[in-house]
C-alpha positions in Angstrom: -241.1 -59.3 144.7 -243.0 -62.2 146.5 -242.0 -65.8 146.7 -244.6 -67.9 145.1 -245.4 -72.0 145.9 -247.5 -72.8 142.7 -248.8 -76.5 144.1 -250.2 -78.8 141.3 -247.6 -76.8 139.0 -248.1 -79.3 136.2 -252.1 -78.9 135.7 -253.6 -76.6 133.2 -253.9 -73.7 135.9 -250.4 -74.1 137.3 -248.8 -73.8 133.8 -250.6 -70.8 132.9 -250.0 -69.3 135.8 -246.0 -69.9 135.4 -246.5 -68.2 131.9 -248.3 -65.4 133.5 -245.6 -64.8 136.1 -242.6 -65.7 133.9 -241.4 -61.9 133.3 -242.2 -60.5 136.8 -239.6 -60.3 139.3 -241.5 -62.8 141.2 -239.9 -66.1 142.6 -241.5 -68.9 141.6 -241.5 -72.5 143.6 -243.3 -75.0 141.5 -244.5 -78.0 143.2 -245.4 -81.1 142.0 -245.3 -85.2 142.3 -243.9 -85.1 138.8 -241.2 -82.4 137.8 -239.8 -84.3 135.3 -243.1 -82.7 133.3 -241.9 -79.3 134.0 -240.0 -78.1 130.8 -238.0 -75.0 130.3 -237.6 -73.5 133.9 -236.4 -70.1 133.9 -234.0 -68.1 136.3 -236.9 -67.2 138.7 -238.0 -70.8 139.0 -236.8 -73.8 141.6 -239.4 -76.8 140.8 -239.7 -79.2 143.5 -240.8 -82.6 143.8 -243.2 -83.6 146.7 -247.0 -84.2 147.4 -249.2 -82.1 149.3 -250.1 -85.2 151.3 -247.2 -85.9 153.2 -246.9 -83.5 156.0 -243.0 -83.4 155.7 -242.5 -82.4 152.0 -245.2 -79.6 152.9 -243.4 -78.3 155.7 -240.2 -77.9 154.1 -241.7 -76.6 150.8 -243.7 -73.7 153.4 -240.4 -72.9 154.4 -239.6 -69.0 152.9 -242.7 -69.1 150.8 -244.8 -65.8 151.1 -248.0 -66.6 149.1 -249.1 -70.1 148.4 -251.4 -70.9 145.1 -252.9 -74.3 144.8 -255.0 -75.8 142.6 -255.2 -79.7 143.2 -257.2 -82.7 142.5 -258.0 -85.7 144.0 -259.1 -85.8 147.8 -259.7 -82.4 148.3 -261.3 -82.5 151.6 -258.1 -83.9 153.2 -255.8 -81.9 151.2 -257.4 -78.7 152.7 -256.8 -80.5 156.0 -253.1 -81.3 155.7 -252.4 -77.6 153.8 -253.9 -75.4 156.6 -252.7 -77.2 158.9 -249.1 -77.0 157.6 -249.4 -72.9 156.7 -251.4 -72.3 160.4 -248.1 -74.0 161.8 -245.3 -71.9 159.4 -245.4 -68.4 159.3 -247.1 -68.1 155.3 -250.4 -67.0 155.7 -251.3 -65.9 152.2 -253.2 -68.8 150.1 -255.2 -68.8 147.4 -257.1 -71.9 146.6 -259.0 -73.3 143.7 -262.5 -74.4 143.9 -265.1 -74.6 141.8 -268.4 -72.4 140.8 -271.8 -74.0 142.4 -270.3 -75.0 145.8 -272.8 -72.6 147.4 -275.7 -73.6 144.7 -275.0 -70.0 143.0 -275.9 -71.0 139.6 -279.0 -69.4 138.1 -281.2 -71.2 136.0 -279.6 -69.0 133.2 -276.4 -70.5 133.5 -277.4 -73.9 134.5 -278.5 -74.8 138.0 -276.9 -79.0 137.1 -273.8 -77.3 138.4 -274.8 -76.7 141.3 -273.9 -79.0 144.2 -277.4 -79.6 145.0 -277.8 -81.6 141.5 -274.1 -82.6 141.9 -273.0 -84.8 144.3 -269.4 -84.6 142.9 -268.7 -81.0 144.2 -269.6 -82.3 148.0 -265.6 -82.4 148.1 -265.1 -79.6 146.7 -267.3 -77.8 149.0 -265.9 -79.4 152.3 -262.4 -78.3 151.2 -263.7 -74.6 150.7 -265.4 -74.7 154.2 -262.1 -76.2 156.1 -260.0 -72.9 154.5 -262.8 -70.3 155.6 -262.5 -71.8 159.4 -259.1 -71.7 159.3 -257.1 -68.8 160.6 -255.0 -68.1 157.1 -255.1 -64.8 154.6 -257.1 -67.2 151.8 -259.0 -66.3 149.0 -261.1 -69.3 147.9 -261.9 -69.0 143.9 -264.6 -70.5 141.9 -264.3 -70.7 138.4 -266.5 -71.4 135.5 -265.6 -74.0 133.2 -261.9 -73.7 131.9 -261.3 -72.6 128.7 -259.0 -71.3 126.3 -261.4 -68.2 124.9 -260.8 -64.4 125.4 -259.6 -63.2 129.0 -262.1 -61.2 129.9 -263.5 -61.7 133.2 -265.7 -60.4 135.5 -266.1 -61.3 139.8 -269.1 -62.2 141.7 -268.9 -63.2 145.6 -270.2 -65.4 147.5 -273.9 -64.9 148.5 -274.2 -63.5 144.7 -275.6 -65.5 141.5 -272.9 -66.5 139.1 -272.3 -64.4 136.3 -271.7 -67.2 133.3 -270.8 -70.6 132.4 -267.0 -70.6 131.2 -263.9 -68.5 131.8 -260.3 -69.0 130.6 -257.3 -69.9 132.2 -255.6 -67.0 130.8 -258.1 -64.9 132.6 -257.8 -66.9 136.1 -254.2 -66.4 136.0 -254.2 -62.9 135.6 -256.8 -62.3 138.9 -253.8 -64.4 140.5 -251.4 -62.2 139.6 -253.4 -59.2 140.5 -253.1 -61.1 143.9 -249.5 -61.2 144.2 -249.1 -58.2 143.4 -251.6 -56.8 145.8 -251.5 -59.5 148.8 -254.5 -57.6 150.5 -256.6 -57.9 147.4 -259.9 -60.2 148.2 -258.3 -61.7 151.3 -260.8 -63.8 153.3 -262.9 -63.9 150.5 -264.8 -66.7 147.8 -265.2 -65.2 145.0 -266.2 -66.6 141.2 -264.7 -65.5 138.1 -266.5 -66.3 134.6 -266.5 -64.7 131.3 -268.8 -61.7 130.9 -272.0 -63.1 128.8 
């Protein structure tokens, strides 16, 4: 049994992940600005209102925790900033962060090179966020996925300094690397690694 901060509990990645995790043993903080949006918690869930940008919810939300998962929007660069910051100061050093596939310009031209961040200026934040957790001095596991969708879960890894393997994955199939990852804390720790659906 692990205990588990989802931050950003209410996007489509949180929620999946809940739905993943929702018959495991596991014990589940879910972390959010808006918890009123989180229905039908069950016995292994405590959701808790807060933002990942005030230094004070984060450290009393770090407090107990044994893997962090947190996939966010917004400022990205600064939420990196505030989140390592918090987790090099508590003793949880297990995180696993969202990204996004073509920070490193890993696309091939067979899966389209516009999403890389050479021909995308949007994932420059994305990027610097991904860069602040690799300096940092946590357990993290950066992941890049393809674009989200709700198709079959099969999924396949590639790492970073390797081409991306295909344009869209599901949620369903993020969720379940996740949970590989609780399970097995040691599994692709200090790594970046995409995930897209086998093409």
């Amino acid at each position: 049994m692990a205990n588990v901060l989802i931050i950003g509990a209410t996007g489509s990645l949180g929620r999946e992940l809940r739905k993943e995790l929702k018959t495991t043993n596991h014990k589940l903080t879910l972390f959010s600005r808006s918890v009123g949006r989180l229905q039908n918690l069950t016995s292994n869930e405590l959701a808790i209102e807060g933002s990942v940008m005030n230094p004070i919810d984060l450290v009393n939300i770090l407090d107990g925790q044994d893997i962090v998962f947190a996939a966010l929007s917004g400022n990205l660069t600064k939420m990196a900033e505030d989140l390592t910051a918090a987790m090099e100061e508590s003793s949880v050093r297990r995180l696993i962060f969202i990204s996004s596939m073509g920070i490193y310009d890993e696309i091939p031209a067979s899966v389209g090179v516009e999403g890389n961040l050479r021909n995308n200026p949007a994932l420059k934040d994305y990027r610097k966020a991904a860069d602040i957790i690799e300096k940092s001095q946590l357990d993290y596991t950066i992941i890049r996925p393809g674009w989200f969708d709700n198709g079959t879960n099969n999924y396949e890894i590639t790492y970073k300094g390797e081409e991306f393997g295909g344009h869209d994955v599901s949620r369903g199939a993020i969720a379940k690397l996740i949970h590989q990852m609780i399970d097995n804390p040691n599994l692709y720790v200090n790594e970046s690694i995409g995930i897209n659906r086998p093409e």
